[in-house]
N, CA, C and O atoms as a GROMACS GRO file, in nm:
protein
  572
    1UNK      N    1   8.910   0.476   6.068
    1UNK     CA    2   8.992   0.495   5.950
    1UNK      C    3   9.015   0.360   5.887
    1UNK      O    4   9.016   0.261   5.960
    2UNK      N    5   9.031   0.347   5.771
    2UNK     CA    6   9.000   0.212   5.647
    2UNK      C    7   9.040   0.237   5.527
    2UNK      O    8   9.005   0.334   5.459
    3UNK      N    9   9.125   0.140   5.493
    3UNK     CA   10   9.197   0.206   5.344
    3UNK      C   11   9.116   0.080   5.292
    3UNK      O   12   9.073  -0.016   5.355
    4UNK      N   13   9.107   0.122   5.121
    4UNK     CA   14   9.010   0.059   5.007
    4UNK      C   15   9.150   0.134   4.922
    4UNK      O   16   9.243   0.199   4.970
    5UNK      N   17   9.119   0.092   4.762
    5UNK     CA   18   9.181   0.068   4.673
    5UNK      C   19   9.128   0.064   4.526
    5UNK      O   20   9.116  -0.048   4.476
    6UNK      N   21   9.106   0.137   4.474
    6UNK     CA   22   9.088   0.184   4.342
    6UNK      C   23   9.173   0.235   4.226
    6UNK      O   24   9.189   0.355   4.206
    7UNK      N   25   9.229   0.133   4.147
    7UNK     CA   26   9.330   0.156   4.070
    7UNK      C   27   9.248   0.276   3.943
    7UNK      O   28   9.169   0.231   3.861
    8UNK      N   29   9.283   0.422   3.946
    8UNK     CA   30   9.212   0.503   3.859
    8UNK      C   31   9.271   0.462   3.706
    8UNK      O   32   9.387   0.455   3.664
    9UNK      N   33   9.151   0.441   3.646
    9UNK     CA   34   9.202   0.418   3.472
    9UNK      C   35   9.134   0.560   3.424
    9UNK      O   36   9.071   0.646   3.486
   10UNK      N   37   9.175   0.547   3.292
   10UNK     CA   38   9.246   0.661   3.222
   10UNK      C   39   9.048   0.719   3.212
   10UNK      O   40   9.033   0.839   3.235
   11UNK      N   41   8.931   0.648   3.184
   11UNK     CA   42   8.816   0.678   3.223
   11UNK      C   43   8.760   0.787   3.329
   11UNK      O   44   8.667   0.861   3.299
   12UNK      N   45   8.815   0.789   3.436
   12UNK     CA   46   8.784   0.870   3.521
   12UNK      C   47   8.823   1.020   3.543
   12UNK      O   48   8.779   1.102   3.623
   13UNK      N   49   8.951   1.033   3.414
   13UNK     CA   50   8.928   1.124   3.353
   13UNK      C   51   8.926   1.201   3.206
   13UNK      O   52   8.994   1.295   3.165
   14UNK      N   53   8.842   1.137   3.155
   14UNK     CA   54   8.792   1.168   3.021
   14UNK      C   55   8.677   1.231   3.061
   14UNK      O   56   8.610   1.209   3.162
   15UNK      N   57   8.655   1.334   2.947
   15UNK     CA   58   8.566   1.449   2.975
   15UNK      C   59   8.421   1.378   2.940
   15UNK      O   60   8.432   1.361   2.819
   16UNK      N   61   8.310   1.334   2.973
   16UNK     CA   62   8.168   1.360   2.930
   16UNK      C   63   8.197   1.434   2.832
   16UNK      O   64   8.240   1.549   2.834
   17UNK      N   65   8.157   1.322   2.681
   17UNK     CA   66   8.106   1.409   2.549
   17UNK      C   67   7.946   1.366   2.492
   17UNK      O   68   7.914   1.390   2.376
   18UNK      N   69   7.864   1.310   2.574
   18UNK     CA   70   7.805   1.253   2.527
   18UNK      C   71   7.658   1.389   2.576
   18UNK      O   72   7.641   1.456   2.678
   19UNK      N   73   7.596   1.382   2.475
   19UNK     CA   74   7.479   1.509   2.478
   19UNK      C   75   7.418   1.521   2.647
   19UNK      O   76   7.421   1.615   2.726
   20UNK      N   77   7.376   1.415   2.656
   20UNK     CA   78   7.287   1.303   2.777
   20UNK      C   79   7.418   1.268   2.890
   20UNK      O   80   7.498   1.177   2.866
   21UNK      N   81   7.425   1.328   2.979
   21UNK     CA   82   7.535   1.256   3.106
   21UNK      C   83   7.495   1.137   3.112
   21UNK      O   84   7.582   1.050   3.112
   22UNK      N   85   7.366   1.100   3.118
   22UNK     CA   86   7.350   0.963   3.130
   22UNK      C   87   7.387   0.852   3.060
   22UNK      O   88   7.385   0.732   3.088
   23UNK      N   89   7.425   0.919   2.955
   23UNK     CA   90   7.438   0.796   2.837
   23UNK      C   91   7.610   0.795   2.828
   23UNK      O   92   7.667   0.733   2.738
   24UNK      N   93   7.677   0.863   2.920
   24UNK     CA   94   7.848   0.831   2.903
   24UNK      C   95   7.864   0.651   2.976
   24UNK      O   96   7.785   0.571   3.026
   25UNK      N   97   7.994   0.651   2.947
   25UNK     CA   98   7.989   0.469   2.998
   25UNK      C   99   8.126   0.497   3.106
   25UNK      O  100   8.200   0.595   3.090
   26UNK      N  101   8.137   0.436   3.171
   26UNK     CA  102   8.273   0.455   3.267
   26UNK      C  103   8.356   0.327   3.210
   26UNK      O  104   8.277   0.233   3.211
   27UNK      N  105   8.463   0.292   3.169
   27UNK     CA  106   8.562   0.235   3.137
   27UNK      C  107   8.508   0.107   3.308
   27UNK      O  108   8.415   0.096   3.388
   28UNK      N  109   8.643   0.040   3.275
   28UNK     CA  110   8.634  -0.013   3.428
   28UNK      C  111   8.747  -0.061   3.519
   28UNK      O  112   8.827  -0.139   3.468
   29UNK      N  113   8.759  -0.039   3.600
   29UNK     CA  114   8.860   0.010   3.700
   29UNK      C  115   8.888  -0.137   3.811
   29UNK      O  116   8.805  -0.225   3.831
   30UNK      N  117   8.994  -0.132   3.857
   30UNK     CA  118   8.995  -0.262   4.001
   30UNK      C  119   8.963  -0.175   4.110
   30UNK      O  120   8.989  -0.055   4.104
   31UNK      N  121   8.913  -0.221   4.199
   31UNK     CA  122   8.875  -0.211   4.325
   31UNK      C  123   8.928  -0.296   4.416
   31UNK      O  124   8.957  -0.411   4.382
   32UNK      N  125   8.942  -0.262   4.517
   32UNK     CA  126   8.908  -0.359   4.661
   32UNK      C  127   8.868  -0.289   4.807
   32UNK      O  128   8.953  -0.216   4.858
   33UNK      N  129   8.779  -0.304   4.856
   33UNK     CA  130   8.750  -0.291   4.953
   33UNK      C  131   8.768  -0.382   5.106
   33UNK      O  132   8.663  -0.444   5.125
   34UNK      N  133   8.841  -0.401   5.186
   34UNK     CA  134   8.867  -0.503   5.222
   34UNK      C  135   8.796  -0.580   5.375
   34UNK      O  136   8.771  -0.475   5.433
   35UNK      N  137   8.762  -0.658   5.444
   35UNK     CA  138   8.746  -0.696   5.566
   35UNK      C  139   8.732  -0.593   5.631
   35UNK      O  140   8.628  -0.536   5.664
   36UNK      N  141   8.843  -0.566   5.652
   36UNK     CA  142   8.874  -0.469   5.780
   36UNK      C  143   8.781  -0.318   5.730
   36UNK      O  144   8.718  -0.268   5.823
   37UNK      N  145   8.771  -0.251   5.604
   37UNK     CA  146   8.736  -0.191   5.570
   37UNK      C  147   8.592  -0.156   5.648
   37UNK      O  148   8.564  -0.066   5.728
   38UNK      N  149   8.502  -0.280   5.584
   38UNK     CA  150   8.351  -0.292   5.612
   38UNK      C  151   8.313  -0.315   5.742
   38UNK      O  152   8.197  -0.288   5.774
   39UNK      N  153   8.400  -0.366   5.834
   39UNK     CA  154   8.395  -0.374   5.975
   39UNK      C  155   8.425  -0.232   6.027
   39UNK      O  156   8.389  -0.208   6.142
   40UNK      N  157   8.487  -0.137   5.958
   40UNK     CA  158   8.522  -0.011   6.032
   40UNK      C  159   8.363   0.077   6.012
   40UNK      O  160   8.301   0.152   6.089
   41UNK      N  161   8.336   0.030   5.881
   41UNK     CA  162   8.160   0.079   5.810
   41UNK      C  163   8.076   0.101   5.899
   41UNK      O  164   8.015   0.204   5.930
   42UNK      N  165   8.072  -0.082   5.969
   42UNK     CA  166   7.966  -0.094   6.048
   42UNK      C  167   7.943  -0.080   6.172
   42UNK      O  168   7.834  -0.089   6.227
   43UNK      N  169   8.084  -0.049   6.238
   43UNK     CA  170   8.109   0.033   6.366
   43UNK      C  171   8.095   0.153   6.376
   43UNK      O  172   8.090   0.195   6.492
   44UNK      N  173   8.083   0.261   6.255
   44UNK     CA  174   8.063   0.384   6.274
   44UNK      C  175   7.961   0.396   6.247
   44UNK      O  176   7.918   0.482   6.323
   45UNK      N  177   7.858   0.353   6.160
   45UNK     CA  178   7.716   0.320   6.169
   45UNK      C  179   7.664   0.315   6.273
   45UNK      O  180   7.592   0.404   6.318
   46UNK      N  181   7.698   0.184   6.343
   46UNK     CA  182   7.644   0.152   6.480
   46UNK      C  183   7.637   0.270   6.614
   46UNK      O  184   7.551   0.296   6.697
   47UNK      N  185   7.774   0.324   6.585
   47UNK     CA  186   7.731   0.477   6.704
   47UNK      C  187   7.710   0.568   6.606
   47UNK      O  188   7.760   0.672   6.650
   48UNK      N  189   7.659   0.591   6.487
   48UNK     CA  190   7.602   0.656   6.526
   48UNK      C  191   7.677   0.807   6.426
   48UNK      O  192   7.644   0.925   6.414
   49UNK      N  193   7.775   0.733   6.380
   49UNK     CA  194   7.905   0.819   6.343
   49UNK      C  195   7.852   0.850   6.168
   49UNK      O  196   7.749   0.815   6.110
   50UNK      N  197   7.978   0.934   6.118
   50UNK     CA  198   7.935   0.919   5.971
   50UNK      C  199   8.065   0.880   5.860
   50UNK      O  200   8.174   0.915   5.906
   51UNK      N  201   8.070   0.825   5.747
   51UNK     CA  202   8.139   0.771   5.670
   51UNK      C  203   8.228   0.856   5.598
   51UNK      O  204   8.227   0.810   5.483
   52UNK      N  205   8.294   0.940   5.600
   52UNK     CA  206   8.408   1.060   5.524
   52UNK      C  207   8.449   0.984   5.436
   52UNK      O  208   8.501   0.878   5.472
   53UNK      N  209   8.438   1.018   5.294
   53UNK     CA  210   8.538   0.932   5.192
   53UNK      C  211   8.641   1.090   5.161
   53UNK      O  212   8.597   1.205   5.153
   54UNK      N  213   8.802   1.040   5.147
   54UNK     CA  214   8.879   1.141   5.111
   54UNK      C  215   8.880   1.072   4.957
   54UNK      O  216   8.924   0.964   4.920
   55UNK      N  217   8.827   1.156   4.898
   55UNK     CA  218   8.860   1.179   4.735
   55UNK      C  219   8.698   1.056   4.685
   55UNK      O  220   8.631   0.974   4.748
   56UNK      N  221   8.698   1.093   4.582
   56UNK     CA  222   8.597   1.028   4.487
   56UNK      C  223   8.602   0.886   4.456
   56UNK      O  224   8.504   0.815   4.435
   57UNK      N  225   8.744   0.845   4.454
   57UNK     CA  226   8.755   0.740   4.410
   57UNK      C  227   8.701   0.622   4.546
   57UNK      O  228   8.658   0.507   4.537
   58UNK      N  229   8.726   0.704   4.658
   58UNK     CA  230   8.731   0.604   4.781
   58UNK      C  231   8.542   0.617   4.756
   58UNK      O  232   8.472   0.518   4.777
   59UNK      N  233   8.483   0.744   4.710
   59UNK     CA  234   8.340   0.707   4.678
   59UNK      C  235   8.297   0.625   4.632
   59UNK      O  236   8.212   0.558   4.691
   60UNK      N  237   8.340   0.596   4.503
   60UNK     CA  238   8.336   0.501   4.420
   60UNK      C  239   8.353   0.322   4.479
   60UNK      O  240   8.289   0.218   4.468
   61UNK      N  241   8.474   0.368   4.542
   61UNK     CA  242   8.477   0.218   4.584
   61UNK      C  243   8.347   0.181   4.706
   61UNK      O  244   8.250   0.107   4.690
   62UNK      N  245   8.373   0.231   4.783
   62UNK     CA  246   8.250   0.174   4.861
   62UNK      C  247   8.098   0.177   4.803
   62UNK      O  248   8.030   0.075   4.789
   63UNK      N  249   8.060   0.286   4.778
   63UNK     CA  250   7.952   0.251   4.663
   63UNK      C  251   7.904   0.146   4.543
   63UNK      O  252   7.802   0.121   4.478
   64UNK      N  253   8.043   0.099   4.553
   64UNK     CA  254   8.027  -0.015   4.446
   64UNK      C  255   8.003  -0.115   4.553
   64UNK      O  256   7.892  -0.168   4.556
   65UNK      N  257   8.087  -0.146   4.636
   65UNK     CA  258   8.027  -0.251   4.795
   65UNK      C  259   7.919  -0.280   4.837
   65UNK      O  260   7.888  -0.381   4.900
   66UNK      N  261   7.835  -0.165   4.792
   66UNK     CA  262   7.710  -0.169   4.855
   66UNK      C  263   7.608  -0.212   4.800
   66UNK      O  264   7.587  -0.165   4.688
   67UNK      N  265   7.529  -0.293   4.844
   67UNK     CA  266   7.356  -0.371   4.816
   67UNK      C  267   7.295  -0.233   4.798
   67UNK      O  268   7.346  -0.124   4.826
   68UNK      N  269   7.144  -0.265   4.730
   68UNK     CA  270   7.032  -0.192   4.716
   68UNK      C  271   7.038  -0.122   4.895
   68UNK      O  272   7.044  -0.009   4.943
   69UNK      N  273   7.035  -0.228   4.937
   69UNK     CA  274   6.954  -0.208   5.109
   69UNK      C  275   7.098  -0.108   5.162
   69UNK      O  276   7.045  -0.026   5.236
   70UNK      N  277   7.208  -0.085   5.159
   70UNK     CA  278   7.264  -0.028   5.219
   70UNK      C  279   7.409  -0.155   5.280
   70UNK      O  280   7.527  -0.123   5.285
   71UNK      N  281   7.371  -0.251   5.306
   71UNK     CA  282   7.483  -0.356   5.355
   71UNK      C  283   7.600  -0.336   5.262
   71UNK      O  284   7.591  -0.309   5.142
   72UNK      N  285   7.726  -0.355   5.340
   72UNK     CA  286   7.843  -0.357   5.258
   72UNK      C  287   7.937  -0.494   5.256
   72UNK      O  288   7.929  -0.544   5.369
   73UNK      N  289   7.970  -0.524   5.224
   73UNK     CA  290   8.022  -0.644   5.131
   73UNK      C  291   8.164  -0.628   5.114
   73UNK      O  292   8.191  -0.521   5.060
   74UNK      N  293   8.266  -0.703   5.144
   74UNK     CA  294   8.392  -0.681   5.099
   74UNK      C  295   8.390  -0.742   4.967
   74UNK      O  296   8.340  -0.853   4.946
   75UNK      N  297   8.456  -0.651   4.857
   75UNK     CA  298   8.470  -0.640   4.722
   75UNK      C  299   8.638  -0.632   4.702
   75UNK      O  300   8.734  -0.593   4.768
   76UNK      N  301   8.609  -0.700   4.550
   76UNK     CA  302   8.738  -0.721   4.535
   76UNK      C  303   8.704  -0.776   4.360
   76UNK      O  304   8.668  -0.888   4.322
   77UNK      N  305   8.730  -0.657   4.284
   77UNK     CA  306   8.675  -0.686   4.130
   77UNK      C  307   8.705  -0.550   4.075
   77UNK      O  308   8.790  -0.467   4.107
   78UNK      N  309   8.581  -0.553   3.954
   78UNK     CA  310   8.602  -0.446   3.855
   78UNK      C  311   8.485  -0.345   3.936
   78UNK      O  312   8.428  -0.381   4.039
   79UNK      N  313   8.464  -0.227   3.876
   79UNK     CA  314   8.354  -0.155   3.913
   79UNK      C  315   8.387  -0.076   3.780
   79UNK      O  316   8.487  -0.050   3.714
   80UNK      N  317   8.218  -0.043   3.775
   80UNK     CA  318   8.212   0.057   3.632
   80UNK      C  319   8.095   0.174   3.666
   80UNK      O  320   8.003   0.221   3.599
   81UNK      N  321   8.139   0.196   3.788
   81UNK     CA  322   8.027   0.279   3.875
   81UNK      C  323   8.003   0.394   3.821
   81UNK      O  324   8.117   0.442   3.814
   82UNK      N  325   7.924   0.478   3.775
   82UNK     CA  326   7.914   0.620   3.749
   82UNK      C  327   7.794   0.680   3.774
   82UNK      O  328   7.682   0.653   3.730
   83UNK      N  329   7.845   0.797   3.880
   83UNK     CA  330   7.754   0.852   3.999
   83UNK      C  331   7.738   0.985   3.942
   83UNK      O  332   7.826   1.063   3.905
   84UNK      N  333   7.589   1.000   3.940
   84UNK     CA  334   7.559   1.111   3.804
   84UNK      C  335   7.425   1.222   3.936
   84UNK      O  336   7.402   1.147   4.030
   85UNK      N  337   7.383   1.297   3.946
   85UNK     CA  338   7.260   1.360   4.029
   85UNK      C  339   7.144   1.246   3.991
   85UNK      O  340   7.119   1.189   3.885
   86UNK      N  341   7.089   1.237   4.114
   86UNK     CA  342   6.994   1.156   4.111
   86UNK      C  343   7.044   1.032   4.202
   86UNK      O  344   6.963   0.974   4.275
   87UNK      N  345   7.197   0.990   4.196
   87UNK     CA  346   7.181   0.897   4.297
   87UNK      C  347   7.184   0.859   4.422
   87UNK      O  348   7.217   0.960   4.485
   88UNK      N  349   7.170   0.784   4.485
   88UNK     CA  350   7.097   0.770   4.593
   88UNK      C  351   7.223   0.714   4.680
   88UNK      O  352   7.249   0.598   4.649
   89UNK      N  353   7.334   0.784   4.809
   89UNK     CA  354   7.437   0.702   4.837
   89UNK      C  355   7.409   0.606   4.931
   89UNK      O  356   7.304   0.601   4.995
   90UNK      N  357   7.495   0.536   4.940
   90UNK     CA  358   7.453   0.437   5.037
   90UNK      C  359   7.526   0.417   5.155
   90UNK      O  360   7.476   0.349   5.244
   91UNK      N  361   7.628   0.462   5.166
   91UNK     CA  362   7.753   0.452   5.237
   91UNK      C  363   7.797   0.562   5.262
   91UNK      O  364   7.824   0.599   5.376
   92UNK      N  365   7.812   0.641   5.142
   92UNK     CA  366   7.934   0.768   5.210
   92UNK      C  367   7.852   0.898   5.248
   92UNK      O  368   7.800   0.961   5.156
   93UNK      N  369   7.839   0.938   5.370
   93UNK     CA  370   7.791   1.043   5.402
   93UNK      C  371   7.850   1.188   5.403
   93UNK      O  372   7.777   1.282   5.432
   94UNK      N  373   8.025   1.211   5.362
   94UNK     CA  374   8.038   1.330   5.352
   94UNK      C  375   8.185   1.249   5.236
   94UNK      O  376   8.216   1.131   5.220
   95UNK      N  377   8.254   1.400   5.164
   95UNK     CA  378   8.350   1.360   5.095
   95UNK      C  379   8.458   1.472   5.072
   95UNK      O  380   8.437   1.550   4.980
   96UNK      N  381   8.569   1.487   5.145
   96UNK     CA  382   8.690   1.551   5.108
   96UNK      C  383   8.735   1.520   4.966
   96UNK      O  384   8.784   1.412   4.933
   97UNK      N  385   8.713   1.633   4.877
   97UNK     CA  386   8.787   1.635   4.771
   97UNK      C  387   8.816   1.760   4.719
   97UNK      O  388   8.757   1.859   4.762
   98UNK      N  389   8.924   1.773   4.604
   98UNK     CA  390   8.906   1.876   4.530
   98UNK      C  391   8.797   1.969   4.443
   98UNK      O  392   8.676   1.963   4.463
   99UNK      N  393   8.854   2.051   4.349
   99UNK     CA  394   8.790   2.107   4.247
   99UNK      C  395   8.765   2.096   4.098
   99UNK      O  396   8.813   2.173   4.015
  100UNK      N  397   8.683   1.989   4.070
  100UNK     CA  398   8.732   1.924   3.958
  100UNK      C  399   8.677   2.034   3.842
  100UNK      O  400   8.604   2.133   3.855
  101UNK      N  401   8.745   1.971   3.716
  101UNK     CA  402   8.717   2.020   3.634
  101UNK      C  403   8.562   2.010   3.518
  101UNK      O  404   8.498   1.906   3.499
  102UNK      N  405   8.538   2.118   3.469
  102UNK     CA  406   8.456   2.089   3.418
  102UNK      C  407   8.354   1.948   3.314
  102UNK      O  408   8.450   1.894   3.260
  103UNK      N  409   8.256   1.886   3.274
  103UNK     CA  410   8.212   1.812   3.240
  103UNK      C  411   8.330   1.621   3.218
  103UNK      O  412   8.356   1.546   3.125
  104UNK      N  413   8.352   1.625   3.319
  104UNK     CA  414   8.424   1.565   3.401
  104UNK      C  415   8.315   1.437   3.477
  104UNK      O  416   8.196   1.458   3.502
  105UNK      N  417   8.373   1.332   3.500
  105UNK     CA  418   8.274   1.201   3.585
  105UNK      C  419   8.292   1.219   3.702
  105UNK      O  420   8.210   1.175   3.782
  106UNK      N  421   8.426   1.303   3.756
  106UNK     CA  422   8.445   1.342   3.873
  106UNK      C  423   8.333   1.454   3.925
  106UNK      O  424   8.277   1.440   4.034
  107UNK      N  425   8.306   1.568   3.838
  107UNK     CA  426   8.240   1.645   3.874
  107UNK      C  427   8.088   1.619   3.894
  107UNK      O  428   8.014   1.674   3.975
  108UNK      N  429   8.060   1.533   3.811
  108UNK     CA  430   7.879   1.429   3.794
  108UNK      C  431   7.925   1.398   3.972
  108UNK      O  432   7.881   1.476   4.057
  109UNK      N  433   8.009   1.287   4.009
  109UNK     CA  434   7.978   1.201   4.127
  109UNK      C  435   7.958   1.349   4.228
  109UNK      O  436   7.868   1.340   4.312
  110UNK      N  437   8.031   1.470   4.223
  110UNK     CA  438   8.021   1.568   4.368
  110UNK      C  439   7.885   1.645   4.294
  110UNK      O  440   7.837   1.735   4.363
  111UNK      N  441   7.840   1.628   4.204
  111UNK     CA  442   7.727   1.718   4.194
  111UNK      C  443   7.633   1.626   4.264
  111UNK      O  444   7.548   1.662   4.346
  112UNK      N  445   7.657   1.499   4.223
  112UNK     CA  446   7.519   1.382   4.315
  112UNK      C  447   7.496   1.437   4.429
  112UNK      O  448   7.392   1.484   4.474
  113UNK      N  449   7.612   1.427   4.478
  113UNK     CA  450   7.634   1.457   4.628
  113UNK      C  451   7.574   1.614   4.737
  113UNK      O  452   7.518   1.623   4.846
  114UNK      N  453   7.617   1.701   4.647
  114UNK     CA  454   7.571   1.847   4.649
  114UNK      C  455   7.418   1.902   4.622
  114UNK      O  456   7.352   1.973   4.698
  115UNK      N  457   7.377   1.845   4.478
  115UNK     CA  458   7.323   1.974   4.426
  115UNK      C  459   7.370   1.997   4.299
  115UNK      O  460   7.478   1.948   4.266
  116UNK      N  461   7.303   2.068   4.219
  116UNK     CA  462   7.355   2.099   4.105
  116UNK      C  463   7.382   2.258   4.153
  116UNK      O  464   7.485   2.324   4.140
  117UNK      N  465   7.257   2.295   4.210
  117UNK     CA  466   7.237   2.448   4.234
  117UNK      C  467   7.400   2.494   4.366
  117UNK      O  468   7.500   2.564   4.350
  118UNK      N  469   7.359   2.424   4.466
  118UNK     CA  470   7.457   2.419   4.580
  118UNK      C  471   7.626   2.434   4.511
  118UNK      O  472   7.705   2.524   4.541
  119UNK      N  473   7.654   2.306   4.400
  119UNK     CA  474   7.760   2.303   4.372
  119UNK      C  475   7.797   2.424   4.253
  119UNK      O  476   7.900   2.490   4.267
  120UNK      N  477   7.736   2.440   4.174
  120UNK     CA  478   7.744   2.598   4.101
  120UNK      C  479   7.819   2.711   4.166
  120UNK      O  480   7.926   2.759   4.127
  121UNK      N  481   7.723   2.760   4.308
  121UNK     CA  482   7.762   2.861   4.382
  121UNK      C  483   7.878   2.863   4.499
  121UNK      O  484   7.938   2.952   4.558
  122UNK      N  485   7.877   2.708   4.500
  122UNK     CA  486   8.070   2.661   4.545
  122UNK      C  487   8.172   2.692   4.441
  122UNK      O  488   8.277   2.750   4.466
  123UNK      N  489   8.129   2.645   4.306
  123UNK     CA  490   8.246   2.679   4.200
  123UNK      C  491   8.226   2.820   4.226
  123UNK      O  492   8.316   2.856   4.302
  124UNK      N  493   8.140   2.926   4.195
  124UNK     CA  494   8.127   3.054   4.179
  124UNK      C  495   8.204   3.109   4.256
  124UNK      O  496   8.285   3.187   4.207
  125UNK      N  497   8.206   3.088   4.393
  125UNK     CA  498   8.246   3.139   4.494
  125UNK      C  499   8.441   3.108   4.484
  125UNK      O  500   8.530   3.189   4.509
  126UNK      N  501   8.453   2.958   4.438
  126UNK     CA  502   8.583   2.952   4.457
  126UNK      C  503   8.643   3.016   4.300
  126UNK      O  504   8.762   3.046   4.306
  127UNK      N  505   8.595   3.035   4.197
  127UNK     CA  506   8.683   3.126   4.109
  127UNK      C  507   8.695   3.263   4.143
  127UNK      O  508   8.797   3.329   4.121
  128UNK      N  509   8.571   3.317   4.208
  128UNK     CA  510   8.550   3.460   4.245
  128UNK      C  511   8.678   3.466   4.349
  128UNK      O  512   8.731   3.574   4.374
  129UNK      N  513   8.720   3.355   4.403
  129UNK     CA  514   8.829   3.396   4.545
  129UNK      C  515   8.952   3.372   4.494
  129UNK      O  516   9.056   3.419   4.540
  130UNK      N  517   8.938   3.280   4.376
  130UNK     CA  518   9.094   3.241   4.259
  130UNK      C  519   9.164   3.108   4.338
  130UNK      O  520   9.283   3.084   4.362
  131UNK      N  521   9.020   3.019   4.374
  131UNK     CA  522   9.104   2.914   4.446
  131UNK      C  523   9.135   2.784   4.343
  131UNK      O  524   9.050   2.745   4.264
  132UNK      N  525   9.244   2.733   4.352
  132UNK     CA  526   9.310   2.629   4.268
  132UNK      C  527   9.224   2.527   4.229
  132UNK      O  528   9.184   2.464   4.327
  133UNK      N  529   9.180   2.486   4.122
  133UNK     CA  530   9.139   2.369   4.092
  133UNK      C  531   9.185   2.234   4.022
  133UNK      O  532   9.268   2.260   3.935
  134UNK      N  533   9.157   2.098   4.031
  134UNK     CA  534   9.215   1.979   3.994
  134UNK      C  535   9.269   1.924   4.126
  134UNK      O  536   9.232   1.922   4.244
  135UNK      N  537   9.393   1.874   4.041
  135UNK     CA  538   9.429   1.743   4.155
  135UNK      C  539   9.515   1.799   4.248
  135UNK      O  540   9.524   1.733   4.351
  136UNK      N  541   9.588   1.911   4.244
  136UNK     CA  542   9.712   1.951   4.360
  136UNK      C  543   9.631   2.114   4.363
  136UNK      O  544   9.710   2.205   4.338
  137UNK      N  545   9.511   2.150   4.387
  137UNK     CA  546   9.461   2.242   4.376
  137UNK      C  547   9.360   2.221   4.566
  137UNK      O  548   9.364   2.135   4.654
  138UNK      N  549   9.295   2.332   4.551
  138UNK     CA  550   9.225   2.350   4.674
  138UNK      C  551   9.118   2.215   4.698
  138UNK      O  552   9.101   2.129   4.612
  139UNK      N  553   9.049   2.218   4.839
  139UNK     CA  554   8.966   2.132   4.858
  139UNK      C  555   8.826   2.149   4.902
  139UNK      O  556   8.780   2.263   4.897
  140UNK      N  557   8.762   2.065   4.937
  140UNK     CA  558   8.623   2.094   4.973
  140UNK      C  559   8.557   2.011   5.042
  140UNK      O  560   8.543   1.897   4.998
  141UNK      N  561   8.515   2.039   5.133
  141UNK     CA  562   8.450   1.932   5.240
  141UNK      C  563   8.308   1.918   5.181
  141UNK      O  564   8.279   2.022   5.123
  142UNK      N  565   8.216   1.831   5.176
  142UNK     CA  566   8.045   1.830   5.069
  142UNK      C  567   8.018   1.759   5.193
  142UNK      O  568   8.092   1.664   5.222
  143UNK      N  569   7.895   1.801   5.291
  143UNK     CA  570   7.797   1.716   5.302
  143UNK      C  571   7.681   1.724   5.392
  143UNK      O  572   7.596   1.635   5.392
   0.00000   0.00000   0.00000
């Protein structure tokens, strides 16, 4: 267990208006990831273990930590990270979060993670059951 630090700006939740997901811009946010953090990284690596981020933002932060190669780095700056399908994680292998809302940067980073197809038939399933969505709403384990 490892606390990191991501001050959320008002970016992370503004809706995607842009035609192209790719072409939205993420505002930019503080981070820190700390010492102790990346030492907890590379001990659960080492056996063998896997990386749980609770919530997106803790995605975000370590993802921003991370080299091409996978090494993590204690950080301590801006990040303007935006995790869209297609990318490739480097660090976080599973992620406790909610149900975000539609065309959302939150919802891009858990579709990376999922599936587009996978995450569809999670939403499907959780309106069909009337489960809460957003920030004080139900959750979801991805991975």
């Amino acid at each position: 267990l490892a606390a990191v630090t991501l001050h959320v700006g008002p970016s992370t939740f503004r809706p995607v208006l842009t035609e192209r997901i790719e072409e939205h811009r993420m505002g930019g946010e503080q981070i820190e990831v700390p010492t102790e953090a990346i030492a907890a990284i590379a001990r659960a690596k080492q056996q063998g273990g896997r990386i749980v981020a609770v919530g997106t933002t803790v995605v975000r932060a370590l993802e921003s930590a991370a080299q091409p190669d996978g090494t993590v780095f204690p950080l301590r700056g801006e990040t303007r990270l935006y995790i869209t399908p297609g990318y490739r994680f480097k660090v976080v292998d599973a992620l406790l979060t909610n149900f975000h809302l539609p065309r959302t940067t939150l919802l891009m980073l858990v579709s990376a993670m999922t599936g587009v197809e996978r995450l569809r038939a999670a939403y499907e399933e959780a309106i069909k059951e009337r489960y809460r969505f957003y920030s004080y709403g139900d959750a979801m384990l991805i991975y």
